[in-house]
Each structure stands twice: as structure tokens, then as C-alpha cells.
N, C-alpha and C positions, 0 to 999 in steps of 0.2 A: 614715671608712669604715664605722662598724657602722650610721651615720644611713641613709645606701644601701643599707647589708644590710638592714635593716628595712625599708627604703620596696620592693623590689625581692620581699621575702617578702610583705608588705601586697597587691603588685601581683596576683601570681602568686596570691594565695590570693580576691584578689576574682574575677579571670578564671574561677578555678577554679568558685567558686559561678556564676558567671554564667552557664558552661556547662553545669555540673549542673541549673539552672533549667530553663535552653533544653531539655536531653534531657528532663526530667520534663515538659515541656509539650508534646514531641512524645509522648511514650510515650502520657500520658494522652489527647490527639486522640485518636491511631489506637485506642486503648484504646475512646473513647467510637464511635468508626466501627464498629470491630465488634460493637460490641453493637445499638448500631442496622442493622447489615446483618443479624443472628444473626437479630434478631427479628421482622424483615419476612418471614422465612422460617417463623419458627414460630406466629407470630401464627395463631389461627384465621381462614379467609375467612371464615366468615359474620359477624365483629365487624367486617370492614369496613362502611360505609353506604353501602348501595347507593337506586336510588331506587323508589318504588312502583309497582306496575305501571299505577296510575291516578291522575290528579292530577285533584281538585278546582279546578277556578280562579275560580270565583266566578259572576258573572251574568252574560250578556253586555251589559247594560246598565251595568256597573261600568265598560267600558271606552270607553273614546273611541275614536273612529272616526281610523285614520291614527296612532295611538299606541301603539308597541310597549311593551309590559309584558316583563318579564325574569323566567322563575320557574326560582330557582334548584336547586332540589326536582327537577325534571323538568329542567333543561336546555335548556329553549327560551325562544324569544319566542310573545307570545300577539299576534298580532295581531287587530284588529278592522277590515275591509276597508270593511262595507258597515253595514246596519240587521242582516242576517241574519247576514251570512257573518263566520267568524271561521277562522284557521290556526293551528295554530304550528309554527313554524318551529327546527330543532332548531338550536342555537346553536355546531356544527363545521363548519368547510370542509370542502365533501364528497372536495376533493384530499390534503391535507395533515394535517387535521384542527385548525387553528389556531382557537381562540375568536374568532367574529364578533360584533363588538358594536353594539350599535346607535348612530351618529354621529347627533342632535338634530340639530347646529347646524352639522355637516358640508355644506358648500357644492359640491354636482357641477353638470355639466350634460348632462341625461340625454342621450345617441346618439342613440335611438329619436326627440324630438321636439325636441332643441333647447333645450330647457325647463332653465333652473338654477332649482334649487330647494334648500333646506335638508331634509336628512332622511334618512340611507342608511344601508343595513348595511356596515360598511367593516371588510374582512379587513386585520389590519393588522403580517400577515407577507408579503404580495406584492400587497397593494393591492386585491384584488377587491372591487368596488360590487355592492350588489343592492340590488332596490327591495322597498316596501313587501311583495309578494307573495314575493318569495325568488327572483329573478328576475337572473340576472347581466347588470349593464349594461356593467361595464368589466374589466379585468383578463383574465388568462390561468385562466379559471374551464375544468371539466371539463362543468358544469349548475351549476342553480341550489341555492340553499339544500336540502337534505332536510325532509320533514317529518314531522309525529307525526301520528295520525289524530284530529281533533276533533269530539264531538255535540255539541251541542248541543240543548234536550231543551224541551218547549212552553210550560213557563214561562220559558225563559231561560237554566237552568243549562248550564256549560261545562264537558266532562271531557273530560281528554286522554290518550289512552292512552301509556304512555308505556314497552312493551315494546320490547326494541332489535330484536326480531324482525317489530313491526310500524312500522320506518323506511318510510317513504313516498319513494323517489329526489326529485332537486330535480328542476323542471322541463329538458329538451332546451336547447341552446343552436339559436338564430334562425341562419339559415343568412344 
């Protein structure tokens, strides 16, 4: 009989710790939650990083023609269209706001001509395709990509304005 009492007090006293663990691991969670909600609140905004009102991107001859570049600084893609022309295109769905990333080796077949080809921006919350210029081929789009305003300047150099008060709308959707 006292081997029981023993094994029965052993029982009850491991339980006991087990569950004083368990509370001290929820206490300290919610402990660490509130400090991180306390301090999103008192944190200064201006130590947030925000991004510049201008980005340097380099030369337009640094880029290949039909290859989107990613600058994460500014939030867009830098496209290079032509010899001259260069865009970038701001990297949010203009509906939803879902990051558009650029698909390489993403296989569509554009509406417009029939044409499958490798290479799209592909929204990959509800599936919208654009092409190279920011241009919605597939999906339930509102318009096309948004853009930033790009100079371009007589030696070459690329600067993108990159104010959210000078957003550029995407283009109209084709009737």
C-alpha cells in the first residue's frame, strides 16, 4: 500500500509541474505579445524606413532589353522596352495590392495574338498576367500595372521618381 501512495504522490506532483510549465509558457507568450503590440504603438514613425523620394538605377545600357530588373529600394520593376524607352512599373496590384512578381520561365499564351511565350508578371493571389509594359492580358485585373515616372537623361542615366503621390494609373483595360 505505501508503494501506491508513493507512485500516486510522484504522479500528481509531476502533473502538477507539467502544468505549472504549460501556464508559465502561456503567460510569458502573451507577455512577449504585448510588448511587441506596446511598441509598434510608441515606436517613433520617422525610425520606420521609408523609401527616397528618388532612386538612382543605374544606366540604361546596364539593362537588357525585355528584362525586368526588381529594385527593392523603390518597389518596382525597371523595365527596359526598347534602345530608348525604359518604365517601371510599381510592383502592387492596382485591386488588391498583392506583390506582382516577375515569372521568367512562366509559360502563357498571350489573348491578344495567340503567341505562347515564356516571360510574365504573374499576380499570384488571383492569377492576373501582364506583359512586359504592365499591361493585363488575363485575369479579373481593374487596369494594368501602376507606374512610377522614369527620366532618363542624354548620357544614359535612369531616375525614378519614386513619390507615392506621383503614382502613374496602369493602363485602361481593351474593351
Amino acid at each position: 500500500m505505501p508503494a501506491t501512495e508513493s507512485w500516486l504522490l510522484r504522479s500528481e506532483a509531476r502533473f502538477s509541474v507539467a502544468l505549472s510549465l504549460i501556464l508559465l509558457a502561456g503567460v510569458c507568450t502573451l507577455a512577449l505579445v504585448f510588448a511587441m503590440f506596446t511598441i509598434s504603438f510608441v515606436w517613433p514613425q520617422e525610425a520606420v524606413a521609408t523609401t527616397k523620394g528618388q532612386v538612382n538605377a543605374g544606366n540604361i545600357h546596364d539593362f537588357e532589353i525585355g528584362r525586368p530588373q526588381q529594385f527593392l529600394e523603390g518597389k518596382f520593376w525597371l523595365v527596359r522596352l526598347s534602345q530608348t524607352e525604359v518604365i517601371a512599373l510599381y510592383w502592387k496590384d492596382p485591386e488588391l495590392g498583392c506583390t506582382v512578381p516577375w515569372r521568367e520561365h512562366f509559360r502563357f499564351t498571350d489573348p491578344r495574338t495567340g503567341e505562347s511565350r515564356e516571360g510574365w508578371f504573374r499576380n499570384p493571389c488571383h492569377g492576373q498576367t501582364y506583359d512586359l509594359d504592365g499591361r493585363c492580358v488575363y485575369g479579373p485585373c481593374i487596369r494594368g500595372l501602376d507606374r512610377r515616372p522614369v527620366t532618363v537623361t542624354n548620357d544614359g542615366g535612369i531616375t525614378v521618381n519614386n513619390t507615392d503621390l506621383r503614382l502613374i494609373k496602369g493602363q485602361p483595360l481593351r474593351p
